[in-house]
LUMRO-465613 format. One record per residue (C-alpha): residue in one letter; y, x, z. Coordinates in steps of 0.02 Angstrom, whole numbers. Example, Ala and Ser with C-alpha at 12.3 -4.5 7.8 and 13.67 -1.06 7.14 Angstrom:
<pts>
residuo | v | u | w
a | -225 | 615 | 390;
s | -53 | 684 | 357;
</pts>
This chain:
<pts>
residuo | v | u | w
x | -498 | -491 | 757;
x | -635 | -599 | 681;
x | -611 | -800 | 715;
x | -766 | -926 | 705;
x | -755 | -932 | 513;
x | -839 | -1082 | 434;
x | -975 | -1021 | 302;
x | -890 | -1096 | 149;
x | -727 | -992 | 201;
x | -832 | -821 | 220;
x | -877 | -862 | 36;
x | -727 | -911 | -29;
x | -645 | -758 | 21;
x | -769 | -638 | -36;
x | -774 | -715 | -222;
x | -593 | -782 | -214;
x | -506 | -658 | -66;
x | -344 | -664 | -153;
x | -300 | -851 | -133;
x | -298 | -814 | 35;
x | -114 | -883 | 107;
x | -32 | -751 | 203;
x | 105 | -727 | 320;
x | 270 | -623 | 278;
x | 323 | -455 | 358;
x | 514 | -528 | 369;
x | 583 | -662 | 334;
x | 496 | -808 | 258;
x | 586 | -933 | 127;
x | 641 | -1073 | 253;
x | 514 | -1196 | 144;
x | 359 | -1091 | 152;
x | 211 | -1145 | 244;
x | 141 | -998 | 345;
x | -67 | -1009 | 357;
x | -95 | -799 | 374;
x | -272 | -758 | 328;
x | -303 | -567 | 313;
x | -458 | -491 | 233;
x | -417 | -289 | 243;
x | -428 | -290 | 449;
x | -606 | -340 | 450;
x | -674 | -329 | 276;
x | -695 | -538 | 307;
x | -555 | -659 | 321;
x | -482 | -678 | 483;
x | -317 | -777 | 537;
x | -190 | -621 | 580;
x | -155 | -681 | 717;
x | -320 | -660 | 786;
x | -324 | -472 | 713;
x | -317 | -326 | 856;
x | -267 | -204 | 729;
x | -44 | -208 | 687;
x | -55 | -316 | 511;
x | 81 | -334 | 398;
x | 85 | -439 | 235;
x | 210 | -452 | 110;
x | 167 | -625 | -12;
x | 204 | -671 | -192;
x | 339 | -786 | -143;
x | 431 | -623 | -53;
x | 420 | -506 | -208;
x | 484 | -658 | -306;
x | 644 | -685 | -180;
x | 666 | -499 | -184;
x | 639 | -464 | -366;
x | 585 | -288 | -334;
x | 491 | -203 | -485;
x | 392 | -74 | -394;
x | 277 | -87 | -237;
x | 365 | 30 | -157;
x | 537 | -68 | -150;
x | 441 | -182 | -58;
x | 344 | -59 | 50;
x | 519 | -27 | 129;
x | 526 | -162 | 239;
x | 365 | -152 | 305;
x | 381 | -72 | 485;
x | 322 | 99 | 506;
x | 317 | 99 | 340;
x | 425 | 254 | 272;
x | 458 | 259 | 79;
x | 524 | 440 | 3;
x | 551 | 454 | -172;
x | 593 | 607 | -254;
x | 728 | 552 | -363;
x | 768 | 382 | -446;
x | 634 | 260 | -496;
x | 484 | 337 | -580;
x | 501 | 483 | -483;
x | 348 | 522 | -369;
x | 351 | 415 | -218;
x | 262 | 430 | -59;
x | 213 | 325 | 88;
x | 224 | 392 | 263;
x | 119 | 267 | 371;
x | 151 | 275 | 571;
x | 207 | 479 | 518;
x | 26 | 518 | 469;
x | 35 | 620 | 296;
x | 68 | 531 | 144;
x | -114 | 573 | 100;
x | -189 | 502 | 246;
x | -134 | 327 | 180;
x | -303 | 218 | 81;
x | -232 | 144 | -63;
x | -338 | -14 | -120;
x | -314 | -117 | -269;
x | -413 | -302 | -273;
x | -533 | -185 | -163;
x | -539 | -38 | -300;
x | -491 | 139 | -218;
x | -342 | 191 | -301;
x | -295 | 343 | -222;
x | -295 | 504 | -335;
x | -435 | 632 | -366;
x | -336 | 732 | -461;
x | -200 | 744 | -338;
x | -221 | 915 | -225;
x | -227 | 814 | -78;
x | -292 | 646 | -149;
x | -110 | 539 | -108;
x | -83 | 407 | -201;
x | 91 | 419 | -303;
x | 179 | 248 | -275;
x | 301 | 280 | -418;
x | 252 | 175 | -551;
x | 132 | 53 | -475;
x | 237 | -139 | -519;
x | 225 | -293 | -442;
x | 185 | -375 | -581;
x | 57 | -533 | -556;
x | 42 | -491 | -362;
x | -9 | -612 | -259;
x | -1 | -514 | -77;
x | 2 | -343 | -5;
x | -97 | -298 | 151;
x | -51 | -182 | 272;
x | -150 | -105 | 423;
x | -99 | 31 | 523;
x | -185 | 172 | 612;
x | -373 | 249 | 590;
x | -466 | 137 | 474;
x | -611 | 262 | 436;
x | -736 | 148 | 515;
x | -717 | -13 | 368;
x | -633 | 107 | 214;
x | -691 | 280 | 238;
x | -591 | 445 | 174;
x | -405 | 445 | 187;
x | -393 | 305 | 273;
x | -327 | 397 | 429;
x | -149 | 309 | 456;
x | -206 | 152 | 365;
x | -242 | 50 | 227;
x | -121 | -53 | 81;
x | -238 | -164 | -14;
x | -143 | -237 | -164;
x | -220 | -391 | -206;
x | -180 | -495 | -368;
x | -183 | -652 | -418;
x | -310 | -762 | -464;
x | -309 | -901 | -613;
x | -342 | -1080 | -558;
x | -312 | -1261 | -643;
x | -248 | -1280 | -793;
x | -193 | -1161 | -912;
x | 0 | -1092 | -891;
x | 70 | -929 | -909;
x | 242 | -854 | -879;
x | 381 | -748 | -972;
x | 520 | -649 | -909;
x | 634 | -540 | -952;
x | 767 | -435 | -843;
x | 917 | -285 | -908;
x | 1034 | -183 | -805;
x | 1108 | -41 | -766;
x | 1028 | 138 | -852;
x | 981 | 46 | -974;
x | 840 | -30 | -905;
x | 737 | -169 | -971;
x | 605 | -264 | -911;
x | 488 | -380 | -988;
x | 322 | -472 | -949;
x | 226 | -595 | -984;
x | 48 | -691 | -907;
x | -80 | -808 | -928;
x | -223 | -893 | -804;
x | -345 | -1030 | -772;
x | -480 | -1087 | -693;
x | -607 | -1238 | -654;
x | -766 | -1245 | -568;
x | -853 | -1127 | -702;
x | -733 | -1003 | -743;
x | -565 | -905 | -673;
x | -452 | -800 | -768;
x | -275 | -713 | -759;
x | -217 | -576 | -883;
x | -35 | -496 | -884;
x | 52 | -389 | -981;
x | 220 | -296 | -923;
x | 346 | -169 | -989;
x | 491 | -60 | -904;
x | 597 | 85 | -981;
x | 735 | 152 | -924;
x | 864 | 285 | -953;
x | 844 | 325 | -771;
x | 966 | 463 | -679;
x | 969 | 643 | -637;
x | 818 | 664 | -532;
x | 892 | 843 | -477;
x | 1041 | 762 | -370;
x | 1196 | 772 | -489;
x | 1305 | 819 | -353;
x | 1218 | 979 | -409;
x | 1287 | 978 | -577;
x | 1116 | 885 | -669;
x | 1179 | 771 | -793;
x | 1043 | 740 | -918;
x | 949 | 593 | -837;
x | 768 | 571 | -821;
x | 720 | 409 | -911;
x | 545 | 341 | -883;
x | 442 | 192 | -998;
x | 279 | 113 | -898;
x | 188 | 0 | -959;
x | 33 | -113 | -899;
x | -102 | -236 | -932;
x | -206 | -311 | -798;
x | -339 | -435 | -807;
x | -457 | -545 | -667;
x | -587 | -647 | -724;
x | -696 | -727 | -607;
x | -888 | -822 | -673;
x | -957 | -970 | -553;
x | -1147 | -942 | -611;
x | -1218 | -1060 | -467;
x | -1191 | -1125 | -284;
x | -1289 | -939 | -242;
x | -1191 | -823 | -366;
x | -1009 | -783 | -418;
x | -952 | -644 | -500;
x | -791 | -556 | -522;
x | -725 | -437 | -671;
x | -561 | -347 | -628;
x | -475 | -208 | -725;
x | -306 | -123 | -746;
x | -223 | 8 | -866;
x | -97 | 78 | -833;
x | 29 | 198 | -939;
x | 181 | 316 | -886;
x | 298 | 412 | -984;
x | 437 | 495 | -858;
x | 555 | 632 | -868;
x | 574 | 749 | -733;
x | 662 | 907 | -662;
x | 595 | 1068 | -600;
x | 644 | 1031 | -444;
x | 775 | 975 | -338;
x | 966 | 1048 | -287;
x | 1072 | 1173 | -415;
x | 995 | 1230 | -600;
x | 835 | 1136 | -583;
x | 877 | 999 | -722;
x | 757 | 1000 | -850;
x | 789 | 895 | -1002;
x | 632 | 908 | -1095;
x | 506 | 907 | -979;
x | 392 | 745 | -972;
x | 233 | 687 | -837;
x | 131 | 566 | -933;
x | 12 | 477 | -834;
x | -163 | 376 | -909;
x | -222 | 252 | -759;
x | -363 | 138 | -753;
x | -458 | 49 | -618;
x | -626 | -58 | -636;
x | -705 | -165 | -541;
x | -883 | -269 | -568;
x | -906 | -377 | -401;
x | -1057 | -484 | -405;
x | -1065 | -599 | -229;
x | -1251 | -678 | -182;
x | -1242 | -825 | -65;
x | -1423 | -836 | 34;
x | -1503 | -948 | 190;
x | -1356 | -1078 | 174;
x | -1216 | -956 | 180;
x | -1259 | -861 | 338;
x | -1288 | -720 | 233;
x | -1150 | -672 | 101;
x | -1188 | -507 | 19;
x | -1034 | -423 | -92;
x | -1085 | -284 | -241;
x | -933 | -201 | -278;
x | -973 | -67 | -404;
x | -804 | 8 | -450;
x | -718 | 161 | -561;
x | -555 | 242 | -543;
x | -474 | 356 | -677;
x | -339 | 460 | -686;
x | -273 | 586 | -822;
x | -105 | 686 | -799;
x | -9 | 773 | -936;
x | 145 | 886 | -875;
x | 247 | 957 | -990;
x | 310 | 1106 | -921;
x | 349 | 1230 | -1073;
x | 312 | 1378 | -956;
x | 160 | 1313 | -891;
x | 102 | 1148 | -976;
x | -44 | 1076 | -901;
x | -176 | 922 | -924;
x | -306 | 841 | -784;
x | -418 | 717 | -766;
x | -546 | 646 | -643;
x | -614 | 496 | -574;
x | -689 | 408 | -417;
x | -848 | 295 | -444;
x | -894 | 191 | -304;
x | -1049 | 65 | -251;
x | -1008 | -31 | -95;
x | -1133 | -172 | -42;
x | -1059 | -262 | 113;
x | -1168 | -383 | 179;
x | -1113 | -509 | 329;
x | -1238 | -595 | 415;
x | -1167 | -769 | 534;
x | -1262 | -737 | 660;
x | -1146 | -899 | 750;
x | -1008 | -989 | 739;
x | -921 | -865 | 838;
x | -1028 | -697 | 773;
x | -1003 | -608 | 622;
x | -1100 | -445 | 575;
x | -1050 | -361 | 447;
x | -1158 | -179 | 364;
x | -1147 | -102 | 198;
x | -1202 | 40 | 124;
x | -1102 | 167 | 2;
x | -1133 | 271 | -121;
x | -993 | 363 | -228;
x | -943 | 517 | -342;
x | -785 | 597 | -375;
x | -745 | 719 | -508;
x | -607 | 831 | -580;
x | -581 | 932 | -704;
x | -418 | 1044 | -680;
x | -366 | 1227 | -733;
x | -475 | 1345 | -620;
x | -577 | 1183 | -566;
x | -695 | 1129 | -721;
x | -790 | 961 | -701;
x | -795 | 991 | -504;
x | -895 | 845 | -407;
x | -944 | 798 | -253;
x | -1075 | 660 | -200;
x | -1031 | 546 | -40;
x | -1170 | 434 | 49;
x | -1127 | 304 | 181;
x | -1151 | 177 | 299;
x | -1062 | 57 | 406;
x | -1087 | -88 | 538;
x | -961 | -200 | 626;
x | -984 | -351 | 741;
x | -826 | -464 | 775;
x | -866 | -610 | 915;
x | -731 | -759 | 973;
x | -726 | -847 | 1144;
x | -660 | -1007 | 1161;
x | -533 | -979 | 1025;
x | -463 | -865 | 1120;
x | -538 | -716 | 1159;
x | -571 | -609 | 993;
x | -663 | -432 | 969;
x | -729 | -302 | 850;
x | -842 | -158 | 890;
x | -886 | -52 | 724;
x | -970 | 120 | 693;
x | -992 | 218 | 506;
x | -1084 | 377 | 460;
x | -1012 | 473 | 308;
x | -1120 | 618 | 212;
x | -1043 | 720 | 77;
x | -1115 | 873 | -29;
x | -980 | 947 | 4;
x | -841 | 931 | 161;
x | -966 | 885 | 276;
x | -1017 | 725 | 385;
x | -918 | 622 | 508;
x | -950 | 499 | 624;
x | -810 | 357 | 670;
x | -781 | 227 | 760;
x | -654 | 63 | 779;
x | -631 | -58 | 923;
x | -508 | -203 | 936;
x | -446 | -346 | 1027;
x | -328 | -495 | 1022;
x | -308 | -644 | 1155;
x | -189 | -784 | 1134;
x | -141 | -871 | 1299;
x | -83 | -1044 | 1324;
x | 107 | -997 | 1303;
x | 106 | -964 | 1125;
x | 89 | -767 | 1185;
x | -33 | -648 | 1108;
x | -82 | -465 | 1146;
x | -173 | -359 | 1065;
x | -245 | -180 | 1065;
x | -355 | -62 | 962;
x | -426 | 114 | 974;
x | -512 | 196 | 817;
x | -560 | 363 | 752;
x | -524 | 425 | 565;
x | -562 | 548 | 434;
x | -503 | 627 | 268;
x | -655 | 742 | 163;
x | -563 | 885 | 83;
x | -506 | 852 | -92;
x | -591 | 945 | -241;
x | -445 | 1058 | -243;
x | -474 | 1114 | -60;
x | -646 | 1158 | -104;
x | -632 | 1237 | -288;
x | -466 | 1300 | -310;
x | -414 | 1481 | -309;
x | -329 | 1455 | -139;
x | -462 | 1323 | -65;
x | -643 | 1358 | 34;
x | -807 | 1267 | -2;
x | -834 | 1297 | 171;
x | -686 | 1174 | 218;
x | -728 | 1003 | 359;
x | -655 | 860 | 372;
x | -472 | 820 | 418;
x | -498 | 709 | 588;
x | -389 | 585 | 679;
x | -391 | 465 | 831;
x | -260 | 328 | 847;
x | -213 | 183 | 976;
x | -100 | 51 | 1000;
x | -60 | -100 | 1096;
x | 57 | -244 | 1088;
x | 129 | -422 | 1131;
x | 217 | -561 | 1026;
x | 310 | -710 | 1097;
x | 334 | -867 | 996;
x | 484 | -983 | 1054;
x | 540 | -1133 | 992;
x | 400 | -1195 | 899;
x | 385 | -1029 | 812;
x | 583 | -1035 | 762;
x | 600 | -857 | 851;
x | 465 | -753 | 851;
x | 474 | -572 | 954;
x | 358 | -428 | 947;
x | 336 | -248 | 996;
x | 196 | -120 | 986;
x | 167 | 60 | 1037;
x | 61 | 151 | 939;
x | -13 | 365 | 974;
x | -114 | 457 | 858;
x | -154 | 647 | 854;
x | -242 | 734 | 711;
x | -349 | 904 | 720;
x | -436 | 1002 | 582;
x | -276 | 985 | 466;
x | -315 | 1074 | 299;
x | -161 | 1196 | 289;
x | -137 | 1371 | 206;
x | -209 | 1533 | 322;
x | -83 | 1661 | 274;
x | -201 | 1776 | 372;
x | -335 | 1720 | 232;
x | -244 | 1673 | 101;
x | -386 | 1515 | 104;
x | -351 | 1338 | 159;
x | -425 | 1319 | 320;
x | -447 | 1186 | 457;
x | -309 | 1245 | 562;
x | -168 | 1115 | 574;
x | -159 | 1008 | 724;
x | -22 | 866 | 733;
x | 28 | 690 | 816;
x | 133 | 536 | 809;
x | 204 | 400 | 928;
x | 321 | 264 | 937;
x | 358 | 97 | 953;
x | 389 | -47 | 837;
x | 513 | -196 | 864;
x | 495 | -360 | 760;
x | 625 | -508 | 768;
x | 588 | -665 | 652;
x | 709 | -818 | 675;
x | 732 | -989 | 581;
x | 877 | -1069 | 641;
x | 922 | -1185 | 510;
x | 778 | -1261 | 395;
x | 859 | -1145 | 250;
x | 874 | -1012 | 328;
x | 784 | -867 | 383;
x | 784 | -697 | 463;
x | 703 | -542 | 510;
x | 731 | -379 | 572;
x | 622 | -234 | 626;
x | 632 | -58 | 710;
x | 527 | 86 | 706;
x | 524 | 239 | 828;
x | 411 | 378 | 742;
x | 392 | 556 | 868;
x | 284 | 654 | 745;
x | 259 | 820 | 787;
x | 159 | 978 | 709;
x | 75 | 1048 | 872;
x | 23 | 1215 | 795;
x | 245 | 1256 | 773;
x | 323 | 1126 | 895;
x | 435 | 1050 | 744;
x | 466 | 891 | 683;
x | 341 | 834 | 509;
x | 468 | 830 | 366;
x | 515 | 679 | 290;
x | 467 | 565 | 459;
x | 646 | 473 | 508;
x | 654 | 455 | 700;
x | 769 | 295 | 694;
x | 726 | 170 | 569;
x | 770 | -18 | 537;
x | 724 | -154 | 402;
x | 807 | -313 | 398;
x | 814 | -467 | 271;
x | 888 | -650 | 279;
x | 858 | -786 | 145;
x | 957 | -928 | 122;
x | 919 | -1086 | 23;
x | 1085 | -1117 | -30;
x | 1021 | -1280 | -134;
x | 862 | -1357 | -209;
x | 886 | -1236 | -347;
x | 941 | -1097 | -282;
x | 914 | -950 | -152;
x | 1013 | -768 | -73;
x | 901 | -633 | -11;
x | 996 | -496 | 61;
x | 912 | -351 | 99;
x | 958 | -186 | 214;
x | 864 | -23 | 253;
x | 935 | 114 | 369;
x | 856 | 272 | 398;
x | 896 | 417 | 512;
x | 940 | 587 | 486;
x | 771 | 665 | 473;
x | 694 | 858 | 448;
x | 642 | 913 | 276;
x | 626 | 1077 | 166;
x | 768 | 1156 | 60;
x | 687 | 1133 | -124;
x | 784 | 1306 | -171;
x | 749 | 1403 | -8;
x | 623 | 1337 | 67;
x | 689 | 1333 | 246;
x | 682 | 1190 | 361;
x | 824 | 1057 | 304;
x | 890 | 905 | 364;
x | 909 | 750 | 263;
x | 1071 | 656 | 313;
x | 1048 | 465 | 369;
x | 1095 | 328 | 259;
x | 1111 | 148 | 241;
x | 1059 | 47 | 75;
x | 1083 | -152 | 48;
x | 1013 | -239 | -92;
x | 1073 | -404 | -137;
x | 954 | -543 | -246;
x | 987 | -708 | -308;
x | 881 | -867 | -412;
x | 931 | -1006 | -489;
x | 820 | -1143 | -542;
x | 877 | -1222 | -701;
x | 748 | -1343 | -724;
x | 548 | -1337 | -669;
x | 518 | -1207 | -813;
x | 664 | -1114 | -822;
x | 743 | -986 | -687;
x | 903 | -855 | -691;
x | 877 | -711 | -578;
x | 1015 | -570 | -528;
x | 995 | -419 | -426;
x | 1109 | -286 | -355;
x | 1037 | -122 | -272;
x | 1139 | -16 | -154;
x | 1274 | -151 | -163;
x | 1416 | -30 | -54;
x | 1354 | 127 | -203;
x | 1291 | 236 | -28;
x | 1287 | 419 | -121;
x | 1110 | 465 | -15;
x | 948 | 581 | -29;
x | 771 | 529 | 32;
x | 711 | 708 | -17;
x | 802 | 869 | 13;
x | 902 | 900 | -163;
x | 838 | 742 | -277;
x | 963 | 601 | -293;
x | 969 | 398 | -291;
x | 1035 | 262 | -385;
x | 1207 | 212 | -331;
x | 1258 | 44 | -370;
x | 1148 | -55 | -484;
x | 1141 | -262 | -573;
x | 1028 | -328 | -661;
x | 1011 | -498 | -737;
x | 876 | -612 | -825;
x | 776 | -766 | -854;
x | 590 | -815 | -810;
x | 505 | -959 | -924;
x | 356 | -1052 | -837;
x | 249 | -1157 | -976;
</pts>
């Protein structure tokens, strides 16, 4: 929930919302300050601890200790977070939030909707989305509609990246390993009072594995090559107006199979992917501050190339987005905050040529504090599409932090999802489709002991969705017919007990259940448990060890198509830096250190055991 923000901070954060410090999901390096400030929750910064919604943020300094190479590696610590990859890395990878559909996830990068229009059912595919020049990941769980609109159903990950400040300095790195993997980037940033920047480049390639499971009999291994260049430039014009430049391209080359289990290897057949985001965010400062107004015109693009000799294909399509988000300080402990937005997505497909659809919207949201104690949000938005209909929906939260270092907190929203362009237009899809609608609680407590050496949490969270876009065999039509829900409870554990060390460990209980059959949703573990612990072994050097369970879970036989199960398995990854002077660092990494032979879909495979070694040059 929204504290009494100072005016300067409000305008920091809207021109500069990525130098926001943030607080870690797990476990923090024993010499990292903690100051959590979260901007996704309420579209304005706001101390997480004072957020009503269930925040988790994963820093710079904890993709650095983990040396992970893809979001999603890091996504798997995050509770109710559940990461399924079809295959090894660059295989598509989805994100089950709180077990809402992988769809029903917003995907936001530096604020820039990344989530795919040329998707069937808009997800956005994790797979080759690197960490490179990250400097925190946001993540909010259940209906965010009311703030972010479409999709944003089970929640919102807002990538945000770095921003360039002081002097000039840049970076270099390079890592190799098993597959024959390589990895190499490199960076550069600045800043002063005038003018910001920060560009990186980045390379990985890979001979990858079978992404049919080989205990099939695949042997030809799907390699995969992505590459990226990202850039943030930032222009102080005056005291009244900054404004912000932010793009990133990114390229994918990756083998794949025709499927998963026996005979579906495939050792020609290549998805190559063409990604770009935009982003031109003017912010006007008026009446001292107490009214900061944010343009954020924005474009996303994707085009898709598969392949497939008996049935090559090639799509494109884009989102392009105005948002103007003003917030208004009414107080010292009021904000308002309205905007208006205005947006078009298009796609142009096989059976679906240059397909768009128009959306108009507005939204309003007032977060109060009393005494520093008390804090609450009360928001409402109206969305208006050509096509897909209108929806109204709604967001309420609260946090209060008592005397005894013990805060609870609670929030109940609404959420929505328009049909994609592919519901509408496709062969199999109705103009005539509504939206996809959910509602979504939770409430919890956290307990700080020990001058925040041991901190405990739990929350229990319900949602149910109705209207579900799912196939009418009576029709042979998509049609609003699915119904479905999800509850469970989350356990967090995050102890210090020795100035260099550090621990934490979470649980999640997911019940999600499709109410039209009375089954289990596919891919949704019951049981599942995160844990890491980080050691500063010396001045120079650190251990972060790193385990993920999952439990046997329900999924569909790639060959048959009948319900499956996918057995339970337990992975632990194993990362290590050494200092060698201020400029100059060794890293090593070893991934499923115990080589756990284990599926996270029905008939694709994983890496077994995995090193990889290299160097990182600061200048």
């Amino acid at each position: 929930m929204l504290a009494t923000v100072a005016v300067s901070a409000l305008w920091a954060a809207h021109a500069k919302a990525d130098d926001a410090a943030t607080a870690p999901t797990t476990a923090p390096s024993a010499s990292a300050e903690v100051a959590p400030v979260v901007v996704t929750a309420n579209r304005i910064p706001t101390p997480a601890s004072e957020v009503g919604s269930s925040v988790s943020v994963i820093t710079s300094d904890d993709l650095e200790r983990e040396q992970v190479p893809l979001v999603s590696d890091a996504l798997r610590y995050v509770p109710s977070v559940n990461v399924t990859r079809s295959g090894g890395p660059g295989q598509i990878t989805s994100v089950f939030t709180r077990g809402a559909d992988s769809d029903h996830t917003l995907v936001l990068i530096d604020g820039i909707e990344a989530n795919d229009p040329t998707s069937p059912s808009r997800a956005f595919d994790f797979s080759t989305l690197t960490v490179d020049d990250i400097d925190r990941i946001e993540v909010i769980c259940g209906p965010q509609s009311t703030l972010w609109g479409s999709n944003a159903i089970g929640g919102v990950i807002n990538i945000v990246t770095k921003r360039g400040e002081g002097p000039p300095s840049g970076y270099f790195y390079n890592e190799d390993g098993s597959f024959n993997t390589y990895r190499e980037g490199f960076g550069v940033s600045g800043g002063n009072k005038a003018v910001n920047y920060s560009l990186s480049l980045s390379q990985q390639d890979s001979q990858g594995i079978p992404a049919a499971d080989a205990k099939f009999g695949n042997t030809t291994p799907d390699g995969y090559l992505i590459s990226t260049v990202a850039e943030k430039v930032g222009w102080n014009i005056s005291d009244q107006l900054e404004v912000d430049f932010i793009s990133r391209y990114q390229y994918s080359d990756v083998g794949i199979d025709d499927g998963g289990g026996p005979k579906e290897n495939d050792p020609f057949r290549q998805l190559r992917n063409n990604e770009a985001f935009f982003s031109l965010q003017p912010h006007v400062k008026l009446f001292d501050g107490k009214w900061l107004q944010t343009y954020r015109l924005s474009y996303t693009y994707y085009d898709r190339q598969d392949t497939y000799p008996a049935d090559p294909s090639h799509l494109n399509g884009g989102l392009a987005k105005l948002d103007w988000q003003n917030d208004f300080q009414v107080s010292q402990n009021q904000t308002v905050t309205a905007g208006l937005v205005l947006g078009q997505e298009n796609l142009n497909a096989t059976g679906i040529e240059h397909k768009t659809n128009e959306q108009t919207a507005g939204y309003l949201q007032d977060a109060v504090s009393f005494n520093k104690s008390l804090f609450l949000t009360g928001g409402v938005r109206y969305d208006s599409f050509r096509s897909g209909g209108q929806d109204l929906t709604y967001r309420f939260t609260g946090a209060y932090i008592f005397p005894t270092h013990t805060t609870v907190r609670g929030s109940y929203g609404t959420g929505f999802k328009v049909p994609t362009l592919s519901d509408l237009y496709a062969s199999y899809g109705s103009p005539t489709l509504k939206p996809e609608k959910s509602e979504g609680l939770d409430g919890g407590i956290e307990q700080s002991f020990l001058h925040d050496r041991l901190i405990a949490s739990a929350t229990y969270f319900y949602n149910h969705y109705r209207d579900l876009i799912d196939y009418d065999f009576a029709t042979n039509k998509e049609e609003n017919i699915g119904r479905a829900e999800s509850q469970g409870v989350e356990l967090g554990l995050t102890a210090r007990p020795w100035e260099t060390v550090s621990v934490g460990v979470n649980y999640t209980y997911t019940n999600a259940k499709d109410l039209t059959t009375d089954e289990d949703l596919p891919r949704r573990p019951p049981n599942a448990v995160s844990a890491q612990a980080t050691w500063d072994y010396s001045r120079k050097g650190q251990i972060t060890a790193g385990l993920v369970y999952e439990s046997n879970r329900p999924d569909i036989d790639p060959t048959t198509f009948a319900p499956s199960h996918v057995p339970a398995y337990i992975v632990v990854n194993l990362a290590t830096t050494y200092r060698l002077t201020d400029y100059a660092m060794l890293t090593l990494r070893m991934d499923n250190l115990f080589n756990e032979h284990y599926e996270e879909v029905d008939g694709f495979g994983e890496p077994g055991f995995a090193m990889y070694g290299g160097f990182k040059l600061q200048f």
